[in-house]
C-alpha positions as CSV (number, residue, x, y, z in Angstrom):
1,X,40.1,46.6,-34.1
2,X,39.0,49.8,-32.8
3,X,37.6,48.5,-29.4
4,X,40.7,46.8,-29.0
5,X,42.7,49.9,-29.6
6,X,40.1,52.0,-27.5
7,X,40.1,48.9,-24.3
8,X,44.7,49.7,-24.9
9,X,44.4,53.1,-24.7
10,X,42.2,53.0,-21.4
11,X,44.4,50.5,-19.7
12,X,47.4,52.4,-20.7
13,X,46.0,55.3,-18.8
14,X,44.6,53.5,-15.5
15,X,48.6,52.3,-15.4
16,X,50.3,55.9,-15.5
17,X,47.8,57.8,-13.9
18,X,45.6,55.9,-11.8
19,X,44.7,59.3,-10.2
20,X,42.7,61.2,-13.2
21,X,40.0,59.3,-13.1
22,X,36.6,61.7,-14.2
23,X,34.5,62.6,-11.5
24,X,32.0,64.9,-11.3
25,X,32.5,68.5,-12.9
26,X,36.0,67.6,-13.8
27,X,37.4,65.8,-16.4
28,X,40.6,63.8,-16.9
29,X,42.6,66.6,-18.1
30,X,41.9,68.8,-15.3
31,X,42.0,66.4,-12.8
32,X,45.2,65.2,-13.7
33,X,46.3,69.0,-14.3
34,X,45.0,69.6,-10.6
35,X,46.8,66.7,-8.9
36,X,50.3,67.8,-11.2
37,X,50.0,71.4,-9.8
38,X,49.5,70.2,-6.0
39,X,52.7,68.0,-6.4
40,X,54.9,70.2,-7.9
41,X,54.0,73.0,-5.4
42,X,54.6,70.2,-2.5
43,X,57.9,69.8,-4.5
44,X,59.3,72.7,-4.7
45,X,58.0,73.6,-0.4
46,X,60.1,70.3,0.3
47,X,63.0,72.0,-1.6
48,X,63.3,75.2,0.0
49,X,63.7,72.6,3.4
50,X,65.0,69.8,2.5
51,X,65.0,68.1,6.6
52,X,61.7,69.1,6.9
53,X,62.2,69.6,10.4
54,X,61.1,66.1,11.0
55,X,60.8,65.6,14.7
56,X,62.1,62.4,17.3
57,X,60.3,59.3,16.7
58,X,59.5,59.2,12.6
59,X,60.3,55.9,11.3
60,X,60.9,55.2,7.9
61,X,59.2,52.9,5.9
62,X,59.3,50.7,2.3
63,X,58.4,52.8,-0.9
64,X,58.5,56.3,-1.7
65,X,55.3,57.5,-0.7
66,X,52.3,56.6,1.7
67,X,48.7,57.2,0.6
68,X,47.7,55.3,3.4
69,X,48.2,53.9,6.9
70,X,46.6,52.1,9.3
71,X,47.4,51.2,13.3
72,X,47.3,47.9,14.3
73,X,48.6,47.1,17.8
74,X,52.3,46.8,17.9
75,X,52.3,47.6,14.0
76,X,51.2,50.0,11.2
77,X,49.6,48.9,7.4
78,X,51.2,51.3,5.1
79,X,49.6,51.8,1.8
80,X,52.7,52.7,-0.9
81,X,51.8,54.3,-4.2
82,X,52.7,50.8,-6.0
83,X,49.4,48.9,-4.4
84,X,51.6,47.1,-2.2
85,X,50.3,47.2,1.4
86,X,53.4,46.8,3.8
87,X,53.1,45.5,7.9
88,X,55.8,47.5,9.7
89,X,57.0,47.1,13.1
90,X,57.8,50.0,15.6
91,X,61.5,50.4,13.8
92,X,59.9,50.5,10.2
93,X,61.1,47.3,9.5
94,X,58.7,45.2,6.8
95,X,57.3,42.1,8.3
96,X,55.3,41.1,5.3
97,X,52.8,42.4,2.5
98,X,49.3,42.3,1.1
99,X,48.3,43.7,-2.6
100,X,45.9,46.5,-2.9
101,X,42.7,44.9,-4.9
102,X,41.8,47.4,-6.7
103,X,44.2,50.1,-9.2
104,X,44.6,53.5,-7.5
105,X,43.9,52.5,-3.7
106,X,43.6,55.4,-1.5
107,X,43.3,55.3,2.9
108,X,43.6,52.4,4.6
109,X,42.2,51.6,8.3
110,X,42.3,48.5,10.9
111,X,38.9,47.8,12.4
112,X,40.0,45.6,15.0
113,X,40.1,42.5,12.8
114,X,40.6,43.5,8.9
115,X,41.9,46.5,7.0
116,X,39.2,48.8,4.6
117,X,41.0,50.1,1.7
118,X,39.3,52.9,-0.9
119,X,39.7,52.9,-4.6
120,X,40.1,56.4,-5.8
121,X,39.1,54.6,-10.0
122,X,36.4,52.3,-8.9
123,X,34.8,54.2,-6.2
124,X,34.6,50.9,-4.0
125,X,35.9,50.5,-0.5
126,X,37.3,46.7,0.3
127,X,37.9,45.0,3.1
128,X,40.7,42.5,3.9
129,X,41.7,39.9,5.9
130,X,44.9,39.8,7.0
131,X,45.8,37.2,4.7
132,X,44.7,39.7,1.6
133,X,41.4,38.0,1.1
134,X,38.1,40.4,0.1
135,X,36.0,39.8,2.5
136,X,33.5,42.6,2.1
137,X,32.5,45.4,-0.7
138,X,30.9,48.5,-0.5
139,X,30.4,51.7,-2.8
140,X,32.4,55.2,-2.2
141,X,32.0,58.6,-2.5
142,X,33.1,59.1,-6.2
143,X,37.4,60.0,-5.9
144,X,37.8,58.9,-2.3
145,X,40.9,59.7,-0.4
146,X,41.6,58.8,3.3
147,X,40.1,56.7,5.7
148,X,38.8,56.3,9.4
149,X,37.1,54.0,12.0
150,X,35.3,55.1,14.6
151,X,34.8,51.9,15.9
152,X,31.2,51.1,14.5
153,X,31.3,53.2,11.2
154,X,33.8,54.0,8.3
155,X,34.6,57.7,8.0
156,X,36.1,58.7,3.9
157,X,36.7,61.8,2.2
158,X,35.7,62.3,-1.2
159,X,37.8,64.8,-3.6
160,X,33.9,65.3,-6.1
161,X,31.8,67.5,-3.3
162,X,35.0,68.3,-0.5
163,X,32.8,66.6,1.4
164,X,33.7,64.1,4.3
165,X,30.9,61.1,4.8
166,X,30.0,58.3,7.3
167,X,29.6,55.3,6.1
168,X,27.4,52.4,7.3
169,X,30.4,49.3,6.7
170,X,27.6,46.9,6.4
171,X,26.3,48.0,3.1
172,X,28.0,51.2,2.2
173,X,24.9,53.1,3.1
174,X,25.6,56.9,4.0
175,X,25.0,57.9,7.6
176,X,26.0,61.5,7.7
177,X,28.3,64.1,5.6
178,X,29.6,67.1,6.1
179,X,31.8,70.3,4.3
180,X,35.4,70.1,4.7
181,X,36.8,73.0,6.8
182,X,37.3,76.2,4.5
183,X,36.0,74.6,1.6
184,X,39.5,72.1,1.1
185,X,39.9,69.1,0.0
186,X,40.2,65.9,2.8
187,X,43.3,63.9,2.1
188,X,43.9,61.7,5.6
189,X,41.4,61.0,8.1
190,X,41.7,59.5,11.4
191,X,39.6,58.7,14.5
192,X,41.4,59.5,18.1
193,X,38.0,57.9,20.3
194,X,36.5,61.0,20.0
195,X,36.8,63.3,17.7
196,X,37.7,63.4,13.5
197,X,41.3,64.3,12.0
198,X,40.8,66.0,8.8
199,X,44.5,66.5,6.6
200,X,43.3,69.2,3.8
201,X,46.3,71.9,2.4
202,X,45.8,73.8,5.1
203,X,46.2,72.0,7.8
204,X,44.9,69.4,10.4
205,X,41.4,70.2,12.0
206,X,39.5,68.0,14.7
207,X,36.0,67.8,14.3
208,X,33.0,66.5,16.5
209,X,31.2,64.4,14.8
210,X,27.9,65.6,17.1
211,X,27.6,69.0,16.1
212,X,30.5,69.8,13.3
213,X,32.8,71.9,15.7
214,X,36.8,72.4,14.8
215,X,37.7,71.4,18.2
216,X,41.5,71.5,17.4
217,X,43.4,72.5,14.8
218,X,47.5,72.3,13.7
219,X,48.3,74.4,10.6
220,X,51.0,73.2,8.1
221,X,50.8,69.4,9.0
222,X,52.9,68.6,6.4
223,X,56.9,68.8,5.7
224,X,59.0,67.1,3.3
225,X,55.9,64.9,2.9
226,X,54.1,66.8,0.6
227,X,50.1,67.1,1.9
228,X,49.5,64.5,4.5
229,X,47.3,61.4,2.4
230,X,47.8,59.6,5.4
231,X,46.9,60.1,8.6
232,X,46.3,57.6,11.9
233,X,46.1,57.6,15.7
234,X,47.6,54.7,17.7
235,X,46.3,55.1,20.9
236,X,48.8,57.9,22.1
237,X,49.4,60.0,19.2
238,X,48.9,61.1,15.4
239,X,51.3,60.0,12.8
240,X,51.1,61.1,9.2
241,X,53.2,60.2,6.2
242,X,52.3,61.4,2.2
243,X,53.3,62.2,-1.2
244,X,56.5,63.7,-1.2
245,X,58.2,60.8,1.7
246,X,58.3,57.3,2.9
247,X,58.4,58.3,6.7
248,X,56.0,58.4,9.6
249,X,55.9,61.5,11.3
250,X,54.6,61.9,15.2
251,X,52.0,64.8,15.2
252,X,52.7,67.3,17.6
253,X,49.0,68.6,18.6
254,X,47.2,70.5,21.4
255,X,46.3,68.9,24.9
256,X,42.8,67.2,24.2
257,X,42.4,66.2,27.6
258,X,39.5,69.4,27.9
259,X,38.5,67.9,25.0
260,X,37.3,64.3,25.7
261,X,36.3,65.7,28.7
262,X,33.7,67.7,27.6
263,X,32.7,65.2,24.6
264,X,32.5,62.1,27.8
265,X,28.9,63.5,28.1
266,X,27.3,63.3,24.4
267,X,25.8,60.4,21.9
268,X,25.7,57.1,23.5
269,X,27.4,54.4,21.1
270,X,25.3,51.3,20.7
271,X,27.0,47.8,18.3
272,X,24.6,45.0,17.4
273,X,26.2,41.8,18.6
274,X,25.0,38.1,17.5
275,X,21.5,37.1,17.5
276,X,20.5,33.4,19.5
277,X,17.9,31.4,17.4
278,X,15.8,28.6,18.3
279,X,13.2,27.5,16.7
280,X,11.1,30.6,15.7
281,X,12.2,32.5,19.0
282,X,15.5,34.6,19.2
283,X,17.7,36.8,21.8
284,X,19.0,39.5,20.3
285,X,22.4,40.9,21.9
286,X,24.6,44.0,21.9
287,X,26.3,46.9,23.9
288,X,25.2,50.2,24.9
289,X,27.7,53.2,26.1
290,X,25.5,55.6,27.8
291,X,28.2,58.1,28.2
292,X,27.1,59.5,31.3
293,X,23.8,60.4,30.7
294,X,20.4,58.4,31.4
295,X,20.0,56.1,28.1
296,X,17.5,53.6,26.7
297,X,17.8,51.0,24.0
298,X,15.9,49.0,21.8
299,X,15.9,46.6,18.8
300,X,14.4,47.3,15.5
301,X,14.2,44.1,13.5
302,X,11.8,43.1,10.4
303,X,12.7,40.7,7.2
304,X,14.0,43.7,4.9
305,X,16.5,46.7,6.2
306,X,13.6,48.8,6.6
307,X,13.0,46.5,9.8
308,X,9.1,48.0,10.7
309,X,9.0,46.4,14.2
310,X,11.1,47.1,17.8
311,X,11.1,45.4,20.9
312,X,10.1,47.9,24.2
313,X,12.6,50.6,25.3
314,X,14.6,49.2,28.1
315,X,17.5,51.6,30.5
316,X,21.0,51.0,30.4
317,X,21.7,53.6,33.1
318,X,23.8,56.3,32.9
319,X,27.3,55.1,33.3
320,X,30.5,55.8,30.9
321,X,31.7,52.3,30.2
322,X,30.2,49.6,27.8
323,X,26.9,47.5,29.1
324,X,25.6,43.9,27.8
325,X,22.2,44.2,26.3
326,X,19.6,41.8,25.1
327,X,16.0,41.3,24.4
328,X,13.9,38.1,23.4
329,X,11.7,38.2,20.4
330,X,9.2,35.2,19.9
331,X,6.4,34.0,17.6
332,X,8.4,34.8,14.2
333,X,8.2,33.5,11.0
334,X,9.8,29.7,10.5
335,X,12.3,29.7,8.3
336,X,12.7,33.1,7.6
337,X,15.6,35.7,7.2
338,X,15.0,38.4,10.0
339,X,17.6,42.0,9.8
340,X,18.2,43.4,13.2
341,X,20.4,46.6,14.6
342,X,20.0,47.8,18.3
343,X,19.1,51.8,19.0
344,X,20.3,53.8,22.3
345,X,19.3,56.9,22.8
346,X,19.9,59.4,25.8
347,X,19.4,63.6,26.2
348,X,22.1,63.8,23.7
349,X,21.1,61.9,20.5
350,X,20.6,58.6,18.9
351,X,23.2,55.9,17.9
352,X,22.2,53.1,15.3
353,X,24.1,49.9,16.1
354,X,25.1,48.3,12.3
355,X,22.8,45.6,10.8
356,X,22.2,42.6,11.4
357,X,20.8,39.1,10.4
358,X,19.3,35.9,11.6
359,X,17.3,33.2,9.6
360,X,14.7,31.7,12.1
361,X,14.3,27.7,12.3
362,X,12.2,25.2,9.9
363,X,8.9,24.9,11.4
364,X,8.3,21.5,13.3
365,X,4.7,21.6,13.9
366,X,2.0,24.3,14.8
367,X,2.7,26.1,18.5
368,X,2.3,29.1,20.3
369,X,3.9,30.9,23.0
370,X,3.6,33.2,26.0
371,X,6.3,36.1,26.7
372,X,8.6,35.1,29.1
373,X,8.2,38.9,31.2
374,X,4.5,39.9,30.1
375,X,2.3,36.9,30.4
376,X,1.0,38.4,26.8
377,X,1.0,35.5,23.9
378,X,2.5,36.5,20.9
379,X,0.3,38.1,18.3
380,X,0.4,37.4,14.9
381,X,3.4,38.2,12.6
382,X,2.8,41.7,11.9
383,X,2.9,42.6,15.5
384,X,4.7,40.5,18.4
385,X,4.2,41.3,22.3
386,X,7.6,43.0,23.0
387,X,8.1,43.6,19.7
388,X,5.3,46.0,18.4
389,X,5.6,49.6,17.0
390,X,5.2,52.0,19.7
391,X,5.2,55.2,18.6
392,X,2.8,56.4,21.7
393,X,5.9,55.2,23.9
394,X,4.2,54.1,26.1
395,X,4.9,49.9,25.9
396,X,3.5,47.1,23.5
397,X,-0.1,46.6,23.5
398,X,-1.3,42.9,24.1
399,X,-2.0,40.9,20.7
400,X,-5.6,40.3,20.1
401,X,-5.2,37.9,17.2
402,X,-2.7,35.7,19.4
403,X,-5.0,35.5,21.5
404,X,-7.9,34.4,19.3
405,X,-5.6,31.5,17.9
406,X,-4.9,30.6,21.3
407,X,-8.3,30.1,22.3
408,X,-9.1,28.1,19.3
409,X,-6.1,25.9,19.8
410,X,-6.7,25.3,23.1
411,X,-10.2,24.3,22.0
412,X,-8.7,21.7,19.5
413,X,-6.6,20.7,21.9
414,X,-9.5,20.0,24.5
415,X,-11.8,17.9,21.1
416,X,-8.6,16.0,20.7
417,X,-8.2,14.8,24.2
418,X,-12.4,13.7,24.9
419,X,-11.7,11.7,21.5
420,X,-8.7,9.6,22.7
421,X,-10.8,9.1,26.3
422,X,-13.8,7.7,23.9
């Protein structure tokens, strides 16, 4: 009877405050004693100016408050404090709805073909279809709050540390993190194709990703909204909604053409794209923005994450727009699941593309093969010609044991033939 009335007493409070969940350093009582403090304060601000001054072009939208929104072409994803994810149009008007998987969902962001949603209770970020179905899982940052793509990694907030961290969205792995400016916390995050919006109680701040600058700011980004949990950028502009409202807000912020400008010579971005298998050979694919500075690429691949082996460094010049890449691995293990990620690198830094996977055909018989640009045969499975560690950089080194097992098949090969002529 006790564990029954213990499991009642815990779902009761998940249902009336799905925000006090424990985290680290403070605990339920203070949490939820922090959160009350923030909203009445946002509460009373809205009631000394009731309008808000909202300005031209804010939309309203279903619910009563947003803790999460999203951009889709044409439409926005708006996360309401109910769980219930609502498709707008341009006007506001509700085209249709998916339910939040988890209790206390916090940020929400469209990566070109599904929306990732936080939990702030189970410190899990899901991702959607956008039919509602879970079609990937990955750990948080304990009490997550806001959301942003970048178009190859997630970016979340995280209310433990004040800290904001990139995450790899293949297996939740963390990429980077960073302080919050002044020490705040981050409620909405969004991603503008260069830089990071940051929404914290004292305002909006842009940061580089590449070396941590505040390369904007707006103070006071919030009205009659109460602190901005959400925050999103939809090609043009920023538009916020939060706690306190059930509108969408344009963002009035400064000219970031000098901006961009400045950034278009930095990090090259490099995605992984789909791997072409056959037999025990593949072609690895991907793309590769040098952004304007001299950049080479490569593919690490092994059969765990760790990968262990990389093809040669090849150019993909120096120009500012996306560029096709591939190399061709050969002589792998039959049958055998191989992890993957292509790596640019120019002046500037190093981009990781996400990983990868391809499972290699069932073997059909004992064979061996040459490179198709070295005229090297492949060596044995710890080391492949265009495909060997190369920390000298100065290129793979032919494989000696290929070429002993070439030699002796040939010389099989040569017994079996003068014993069919007999």
């Amino acid at each position: 009877m006790k564990r029954i009335l213990g499991v009642m007493a815990l779902l009761i409070l998940a249902a009336i405050a799905p925000w006090t969940r424990p985290t680290v350093g403070l605990a339920i009582g203070d949490r939820a004693a922090l959160e009350s403090s923030r909203f009445e304060r946002d509460r009373a601000a809205a009631a000394l100016d009731p309008a808000g001054g909202l300005p031209a072009g804010t939309i309203t939208v279903p619910g009563s408050r947003v803790l999460g929104l999203a951009w889709q072409p044409m439409h926005w994803w708006v996360l309401g404090d109910s769980g219930l994810i609502t498709r707008v149009d341009l006007s506001g008007r509700a085209l249709g709805y998916l339910r939040a998987p988890g209790p206390a969902a916090r940020g929400l962001v469209f990566d070109g073909g599904g929306l990732w949603i936080a939990d702030a209770l189970d410190d899990r970020i899901d991702r959607l279809s956008p039919d509602g179905e879970i079609t990937a899982s990955i750990p948080a940052p304990p009490w997550p709050s806001g959301l942003a793509w970048d178009g190859r990694r997630l970016w979340i907030g995280s209310w433990a540390d004040r800290n904001v961290y990139q995450i790899d969205p293949a297996d939740g792995r963390v990429i980077d993190v960073f302080g919050v400016p002044d020490g705040d916390y981050p409620y909405g995050l969004a991603w503008d194709g260069g830089g990071l919006w940051v929404s914290t109680a004292q305002g909006l701040f842009r940061i580089d990703p590449a070396d941590r600058r505040i390369t904007a700011t707006r103070q006071d980004p919030f009205h009659r909204h109460g602190r901005a949990y959400a925050l999103a950028f939809d090609g043009g502009r920023l538009r916020q909604g939060g706690w306190l409202g059930n509108d969408l807000s344009p963002v009035d912020v400064p000219d970031l053409a000098p901006v961009r400008a400045a950034a278009a010579r930095a990090v090259p971005a490099a995605a992984t794209g789909a791997a072409e298998v056959s037999g025990v050979n593949v072609t690895v694919n991907g793309t590769v923005n040098p952004r304007s500075e001299d950049t080479t690429y490569y593919f690490e691949f092994g059969q765990t994450p760790g990968y262990g082996l990389r093809t040669a460094s090849r150019s993909a010049g120096s120009g500012a727009v996306d560029v096709a890449v591939s190399d061709r691995i050969i002589g792998l293990t039959a049958d055998t699941v191989y992890h993957y990620r292509l790596v640019a690198e120019n002046p500037s830094g190093t981009a990781l593309g996400p990983d990868a996977s391809f499972t290699t055909g069932r073997p059909s018989g004992i064979s061996l093969a040459l490179t198709g640009n070295s005229g090297y045969l492949a060596a044995s499975t710890s080391c492949f010609i265009d495909a060997c560690p190369d920390p000298g950089g100065t290129g793979p080194a032919p494989g000696l044991t290929g070429l002993a097992l070439a030699l002796l098949a040939a010389a099989l090969a040569t017994i079996r033939r003068a014993r069919k002529g007999s």
